[in-house]
C-alpha positions in Angstrom: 0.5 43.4 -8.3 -0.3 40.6 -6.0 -1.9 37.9 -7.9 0.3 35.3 -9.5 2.6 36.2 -12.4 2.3 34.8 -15.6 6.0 34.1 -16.5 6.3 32.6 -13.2 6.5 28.6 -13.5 3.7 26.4 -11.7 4.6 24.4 -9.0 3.9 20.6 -8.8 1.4 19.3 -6.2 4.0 17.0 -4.3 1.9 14.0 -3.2 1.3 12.9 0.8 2.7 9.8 2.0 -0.9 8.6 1.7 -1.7 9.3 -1.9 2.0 8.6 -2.9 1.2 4.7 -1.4 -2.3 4.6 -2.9 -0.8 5.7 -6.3 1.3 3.0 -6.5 -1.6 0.1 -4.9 -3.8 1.5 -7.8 -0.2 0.2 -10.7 -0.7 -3.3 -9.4 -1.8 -5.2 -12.4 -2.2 -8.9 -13.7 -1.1 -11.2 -10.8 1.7 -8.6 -9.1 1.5 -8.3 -5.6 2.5 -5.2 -3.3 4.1 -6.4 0.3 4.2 -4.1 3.2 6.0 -4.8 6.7 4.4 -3.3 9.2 5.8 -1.8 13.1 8.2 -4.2 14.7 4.7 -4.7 17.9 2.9 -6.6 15.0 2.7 -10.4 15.1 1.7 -10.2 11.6 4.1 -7.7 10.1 3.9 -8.7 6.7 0.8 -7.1 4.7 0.3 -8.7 0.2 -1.8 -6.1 -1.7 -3.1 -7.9 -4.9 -5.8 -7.9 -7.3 -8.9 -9.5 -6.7 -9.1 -12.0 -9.8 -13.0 -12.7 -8.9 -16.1 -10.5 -9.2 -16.0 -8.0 -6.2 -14.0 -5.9 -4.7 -11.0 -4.8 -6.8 -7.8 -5.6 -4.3 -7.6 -8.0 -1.4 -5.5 -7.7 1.2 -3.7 -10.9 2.8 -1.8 -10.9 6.5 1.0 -13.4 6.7 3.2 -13.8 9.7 7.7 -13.8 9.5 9.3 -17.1 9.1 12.2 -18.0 11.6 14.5 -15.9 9.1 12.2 -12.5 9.7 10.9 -13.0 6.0 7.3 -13.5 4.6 6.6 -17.2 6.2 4.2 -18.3 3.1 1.6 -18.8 4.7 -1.1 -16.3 4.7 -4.9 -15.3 5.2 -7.3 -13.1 3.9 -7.5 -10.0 5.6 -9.9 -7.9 3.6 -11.4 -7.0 0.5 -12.0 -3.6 -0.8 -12.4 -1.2 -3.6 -10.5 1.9 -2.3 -6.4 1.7 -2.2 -7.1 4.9 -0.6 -7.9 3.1 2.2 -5.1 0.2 2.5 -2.5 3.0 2.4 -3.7 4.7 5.8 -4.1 1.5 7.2 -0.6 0.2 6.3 0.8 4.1 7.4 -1.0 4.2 10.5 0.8 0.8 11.9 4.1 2.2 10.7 4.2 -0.1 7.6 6.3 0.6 4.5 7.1 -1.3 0.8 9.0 -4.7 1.7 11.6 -5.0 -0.8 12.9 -8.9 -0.4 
């Protein structure tokens, strides 16, 4: 009577933002890279995800500033090291930041 029917189909767990991100960090594999532009406030805007090919923490992230034509300049700096993509997702999502497709 009011618990769920049988013949009635399940329903999909649709993902958050978050987890949706963090799924695809985690598909990064061999020496693939993720980019990310962040808010337009950032100096910064342009985040690499990539795998850490030493012992350690699994991705590391890199900060690069825009070249003069608003794309990835080349040069770029560690950032940070970690083990949970988790993590990198509500860090990129908090400061706006989405997939940079070139």
């Amino acid at each position: 009577m009011f618990g769920a029917k049988s013949d009635s189909p399940t329903k999909e767990k649709k993902l958050s933002p978050k987890d949706a991100m963090a799924q695809k960090i985690d598909a990064i594999s061999g020496a693939s890279e993720m980019v990310f532009k962040l808010g337009q406030i950032y100096v910064k805007p342009f985040i690499t995800v990539a795998l850490n090919p030493e012992k350690g923490k699994k991705f590391i992230v890199f900060q690069e500033a825009a070249g003069t034509d608003g794309k990835p300049s080349g040069k770029r700096g560690k950032f940070w090291e970690t083990n949970n993509s988790k993590e990198i997702a509500g860090w990129v999502l908090e400061r706006e930041g989405s997939p940079y497709l070139a």
